[in-house]
C-alpha positions as a Markdown table, in Angstrom:
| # | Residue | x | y | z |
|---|---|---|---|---|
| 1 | Unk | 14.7 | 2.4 | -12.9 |
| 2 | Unk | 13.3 | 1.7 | -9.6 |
| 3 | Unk | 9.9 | 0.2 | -8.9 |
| 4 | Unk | 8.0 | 0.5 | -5.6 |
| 5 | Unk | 5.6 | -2.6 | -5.4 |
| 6 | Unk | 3.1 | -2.4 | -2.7 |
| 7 | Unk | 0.6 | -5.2 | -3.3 |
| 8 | Unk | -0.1 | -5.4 | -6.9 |
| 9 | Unk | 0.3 | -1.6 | -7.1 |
| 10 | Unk | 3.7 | -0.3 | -8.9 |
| 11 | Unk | 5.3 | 3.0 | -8.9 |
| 12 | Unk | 8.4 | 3.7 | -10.7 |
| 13 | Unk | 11.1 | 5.9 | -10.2 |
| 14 | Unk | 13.7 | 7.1 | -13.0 |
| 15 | Unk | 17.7 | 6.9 | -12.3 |
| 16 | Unk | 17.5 | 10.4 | -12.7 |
| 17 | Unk | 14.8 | 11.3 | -10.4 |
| 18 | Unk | 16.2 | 8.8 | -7.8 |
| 19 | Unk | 19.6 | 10.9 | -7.9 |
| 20 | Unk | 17.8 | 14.4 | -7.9 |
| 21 | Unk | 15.9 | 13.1 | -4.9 |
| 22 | Unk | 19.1 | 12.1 | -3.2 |
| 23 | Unk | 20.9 | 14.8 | -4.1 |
| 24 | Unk | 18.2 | 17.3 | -2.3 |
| 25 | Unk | 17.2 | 15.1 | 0.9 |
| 26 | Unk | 17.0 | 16.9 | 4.3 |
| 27 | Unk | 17.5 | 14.7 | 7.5 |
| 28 | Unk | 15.2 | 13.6 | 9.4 |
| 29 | Unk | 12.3 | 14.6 | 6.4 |
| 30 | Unk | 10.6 | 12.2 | 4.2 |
| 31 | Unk | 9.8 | 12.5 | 0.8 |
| 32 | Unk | 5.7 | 12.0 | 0.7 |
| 33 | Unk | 3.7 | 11.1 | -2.5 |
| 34 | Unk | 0.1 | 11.3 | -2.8 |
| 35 | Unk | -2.7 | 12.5 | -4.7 |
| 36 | Unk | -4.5 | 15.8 | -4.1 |
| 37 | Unk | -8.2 | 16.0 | -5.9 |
| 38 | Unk | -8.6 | 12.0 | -6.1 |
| 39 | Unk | -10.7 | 11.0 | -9.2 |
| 40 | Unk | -11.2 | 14.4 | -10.4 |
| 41 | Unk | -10.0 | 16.1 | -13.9 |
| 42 | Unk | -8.3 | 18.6 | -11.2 |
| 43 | Unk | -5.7 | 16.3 | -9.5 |
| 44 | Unk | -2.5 | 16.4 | -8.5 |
| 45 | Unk | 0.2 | 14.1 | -7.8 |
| 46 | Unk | 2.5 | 15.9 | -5.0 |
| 47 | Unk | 5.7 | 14.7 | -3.9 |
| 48 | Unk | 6.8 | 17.0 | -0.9 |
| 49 | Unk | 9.0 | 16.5 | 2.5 |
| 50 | Unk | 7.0 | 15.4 | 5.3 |
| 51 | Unk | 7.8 | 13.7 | 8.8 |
| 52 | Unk | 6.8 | 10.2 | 9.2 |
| 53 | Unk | 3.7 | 9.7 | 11.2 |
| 54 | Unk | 2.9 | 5.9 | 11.8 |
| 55 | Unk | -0.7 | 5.1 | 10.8 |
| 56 | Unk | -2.3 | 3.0 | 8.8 |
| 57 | Unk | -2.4 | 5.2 | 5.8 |
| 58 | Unk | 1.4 | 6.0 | 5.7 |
| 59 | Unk | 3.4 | 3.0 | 3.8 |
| 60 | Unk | 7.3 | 3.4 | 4.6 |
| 61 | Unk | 9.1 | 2.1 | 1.9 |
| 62 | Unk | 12.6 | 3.0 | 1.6 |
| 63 | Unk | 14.7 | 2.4 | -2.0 |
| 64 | Unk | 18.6 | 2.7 | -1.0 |
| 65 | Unk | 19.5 | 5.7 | 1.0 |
| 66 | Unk | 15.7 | 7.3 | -0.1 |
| 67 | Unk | 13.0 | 7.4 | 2.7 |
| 68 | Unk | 9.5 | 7.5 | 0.9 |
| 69 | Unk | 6.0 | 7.6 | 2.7 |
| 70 | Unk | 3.1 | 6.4 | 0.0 |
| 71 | Unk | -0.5 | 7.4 | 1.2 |
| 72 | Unk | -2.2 | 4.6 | 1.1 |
| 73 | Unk | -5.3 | 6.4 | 0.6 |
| 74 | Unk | -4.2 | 7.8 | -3.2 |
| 75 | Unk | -2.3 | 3.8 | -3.5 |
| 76 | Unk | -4.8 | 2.9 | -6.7 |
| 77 | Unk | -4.8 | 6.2 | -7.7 |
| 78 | Unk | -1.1 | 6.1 | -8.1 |
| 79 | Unk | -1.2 | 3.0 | -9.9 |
| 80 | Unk | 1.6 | 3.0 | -12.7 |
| 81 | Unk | 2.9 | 6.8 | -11.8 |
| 82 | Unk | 6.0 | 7.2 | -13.7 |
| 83 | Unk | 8.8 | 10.1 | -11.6 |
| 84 | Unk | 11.2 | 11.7 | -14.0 |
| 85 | Unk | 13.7 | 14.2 | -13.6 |
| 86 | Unk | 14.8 | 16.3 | -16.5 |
| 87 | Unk | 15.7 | 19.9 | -15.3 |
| 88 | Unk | 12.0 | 19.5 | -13.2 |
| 89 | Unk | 10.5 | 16.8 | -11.2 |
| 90 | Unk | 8.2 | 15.2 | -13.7 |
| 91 | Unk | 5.1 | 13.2 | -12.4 |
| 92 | Unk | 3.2 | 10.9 | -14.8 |
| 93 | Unk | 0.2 | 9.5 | -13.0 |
| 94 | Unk | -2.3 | 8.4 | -15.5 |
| 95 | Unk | -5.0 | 7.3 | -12.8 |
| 96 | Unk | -4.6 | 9.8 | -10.6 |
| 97 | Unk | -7.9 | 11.4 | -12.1 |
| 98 | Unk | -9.7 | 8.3 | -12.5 |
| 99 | Unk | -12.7 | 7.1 | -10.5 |
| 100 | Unk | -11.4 | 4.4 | -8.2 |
| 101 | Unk | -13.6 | 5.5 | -5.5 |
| 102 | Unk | -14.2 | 2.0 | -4.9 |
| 103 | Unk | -11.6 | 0.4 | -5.2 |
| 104 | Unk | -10.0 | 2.8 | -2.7 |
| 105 | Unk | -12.2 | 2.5 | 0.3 |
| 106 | Unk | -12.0 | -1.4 | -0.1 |
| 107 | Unk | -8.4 | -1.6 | -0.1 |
| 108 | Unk | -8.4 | 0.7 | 3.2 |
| 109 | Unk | -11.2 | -1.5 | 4.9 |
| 110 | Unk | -8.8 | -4.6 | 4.1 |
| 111 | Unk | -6.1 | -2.6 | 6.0 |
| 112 | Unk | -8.0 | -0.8 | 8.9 |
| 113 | Unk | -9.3 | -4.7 | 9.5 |
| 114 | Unk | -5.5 | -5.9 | 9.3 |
| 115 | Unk | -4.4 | -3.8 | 11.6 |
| 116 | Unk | -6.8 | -3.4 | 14.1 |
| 117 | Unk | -9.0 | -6.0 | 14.3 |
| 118 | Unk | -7.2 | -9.3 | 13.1 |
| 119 | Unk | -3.2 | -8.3 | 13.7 |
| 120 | Unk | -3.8 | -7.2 | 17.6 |
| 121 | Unk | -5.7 | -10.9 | 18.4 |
| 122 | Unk | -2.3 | -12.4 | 15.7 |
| 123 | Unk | 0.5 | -10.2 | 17.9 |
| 124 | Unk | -0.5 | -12.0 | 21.4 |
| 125 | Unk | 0.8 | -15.3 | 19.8 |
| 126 | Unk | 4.0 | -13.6 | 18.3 |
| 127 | Unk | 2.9 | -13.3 | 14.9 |
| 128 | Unk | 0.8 | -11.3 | 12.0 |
| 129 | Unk | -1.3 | -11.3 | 8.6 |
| 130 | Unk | -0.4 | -9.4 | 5.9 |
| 131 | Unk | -1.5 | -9.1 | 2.1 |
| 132 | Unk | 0.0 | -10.7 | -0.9 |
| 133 | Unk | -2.1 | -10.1 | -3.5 |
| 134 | Unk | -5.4 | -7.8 | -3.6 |
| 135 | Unk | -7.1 | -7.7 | -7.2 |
| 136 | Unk | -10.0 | -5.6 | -7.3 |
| 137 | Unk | -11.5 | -6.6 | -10.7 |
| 138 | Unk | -11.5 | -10.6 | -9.8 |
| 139 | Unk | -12.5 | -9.4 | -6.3 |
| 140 | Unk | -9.7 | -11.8 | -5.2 |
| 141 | Unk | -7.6 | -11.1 | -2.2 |
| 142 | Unk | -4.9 | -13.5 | -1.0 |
| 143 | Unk | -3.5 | -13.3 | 2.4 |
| 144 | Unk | -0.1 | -15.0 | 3.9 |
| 145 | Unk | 0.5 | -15.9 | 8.0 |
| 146 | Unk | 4.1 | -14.3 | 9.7 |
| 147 | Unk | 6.0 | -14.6 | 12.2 |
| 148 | Unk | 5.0 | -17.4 | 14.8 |
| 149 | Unk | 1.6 | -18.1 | 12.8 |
| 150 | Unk | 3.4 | -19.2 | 9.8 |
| 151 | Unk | 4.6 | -22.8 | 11.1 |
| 152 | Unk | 1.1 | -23.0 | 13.7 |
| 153 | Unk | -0.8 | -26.0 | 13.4 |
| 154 | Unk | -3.9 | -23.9 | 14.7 |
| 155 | Unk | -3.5 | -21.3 | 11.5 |
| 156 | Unk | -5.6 | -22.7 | 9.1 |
| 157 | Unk | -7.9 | -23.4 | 11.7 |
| 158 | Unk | -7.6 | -19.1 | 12.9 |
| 159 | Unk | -7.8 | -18.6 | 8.7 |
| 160 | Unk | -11.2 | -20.3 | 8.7 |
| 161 | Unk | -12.8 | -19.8 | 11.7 |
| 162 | Unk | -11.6 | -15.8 | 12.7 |
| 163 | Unk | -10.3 | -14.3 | 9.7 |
| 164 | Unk | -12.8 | -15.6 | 7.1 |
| 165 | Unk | -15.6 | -14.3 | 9.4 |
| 166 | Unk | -14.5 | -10.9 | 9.4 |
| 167 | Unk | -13.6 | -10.6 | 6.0 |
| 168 | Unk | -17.1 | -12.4 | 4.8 |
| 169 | Unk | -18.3 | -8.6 | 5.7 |
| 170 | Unk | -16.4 | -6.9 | 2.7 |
| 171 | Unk | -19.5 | -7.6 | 0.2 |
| 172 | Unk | -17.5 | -6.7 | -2.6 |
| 173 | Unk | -14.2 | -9.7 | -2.6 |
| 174 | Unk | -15.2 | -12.8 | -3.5 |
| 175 | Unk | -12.1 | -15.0 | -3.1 |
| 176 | Unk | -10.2 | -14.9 | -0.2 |
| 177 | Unk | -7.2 | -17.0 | -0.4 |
| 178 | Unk | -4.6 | -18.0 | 2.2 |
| 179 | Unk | -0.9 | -18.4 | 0.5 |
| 180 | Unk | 1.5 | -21.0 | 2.3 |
């Protein structure tokens, strides 16, 4: 079994549906998973070939010689989706019709401000912030400094100062944590 954690979001992946996906890879493609219909009784979990497009909503994760993009926009949606193989690609994704509406367009204002607003002031002094742990029902999100920033003396002071001001406009997270 193989388990794809992206934040506090898991997705796992059978022996048998990592070998079937192996065994049927195409260079230079991508396999792609993602919801179609998000929060309806009509959706779909879709796992297809795709080339990689770097944005935001396109996690890379790779899981030995398996290249997987996870759209970040279905990520709580896909939320415990099981991928079996026996004879057919088997998807088990019980969220993928519930309403996390929410939860969704929280988790990708977290990220848009990550990447654009906080992470291009971070990359001038050689380093980044990145998520450790985002809980939507305690509203808690906990962040941790890289690269350069981690061993700043001036970090806590950025923490405080910048990147609690930003976040402070997300209404909805009430605890926003730095990790050391």
């Amino acid at each position: 079994m193989y388990i794809i954690k992206i934040y506090n979001y898991n997705i796992y992946l059978t022996d048998s549906c990592y070998k079937y996906l192996y065994n049927n890879k195409k260079n230079h493609m991508f396999y792609k998973i993602f919801i179609k219909n998000k929060g309806n009784i009509y959706s779909r979990t879709k796992i297809y070939y795709s080339n990689f497009k770097k944005n935001i909503f396109n996690k890379f994760v790779q899981i030995k010689k398996i290249n997987i993009i996870i759209d970040m926009l279905s990520l709580c949606f896909l939320n415990n989706t099981c991928i079996h193989y026996k004879k057919k690609l088997i998807i088990n994704s019980p969220n993928s019709f519930v309403d996390f509406f929410l939860e969704s367009k929280i988790l990708n204002k977290i990220i848009f401000l990550l990447y654009y607003i906080i992470n291009k002031k971070l990359i001038l002094h050689n380093g980044f912030i990145k998520i450790n742990y985002f809980n939507f029902n305690k509203k808690k999100l906990c962040l941790i400094f890289s690269g350069d920033c981690k061993n700043c003396n001036l970090s806590i002071k950025t923490f405080n100062k910048f990147i609690l001001k930003i976040f402070k406009k997300i209404k909805l997270i009430k605890i926003i944590k730095l990790n050391e």
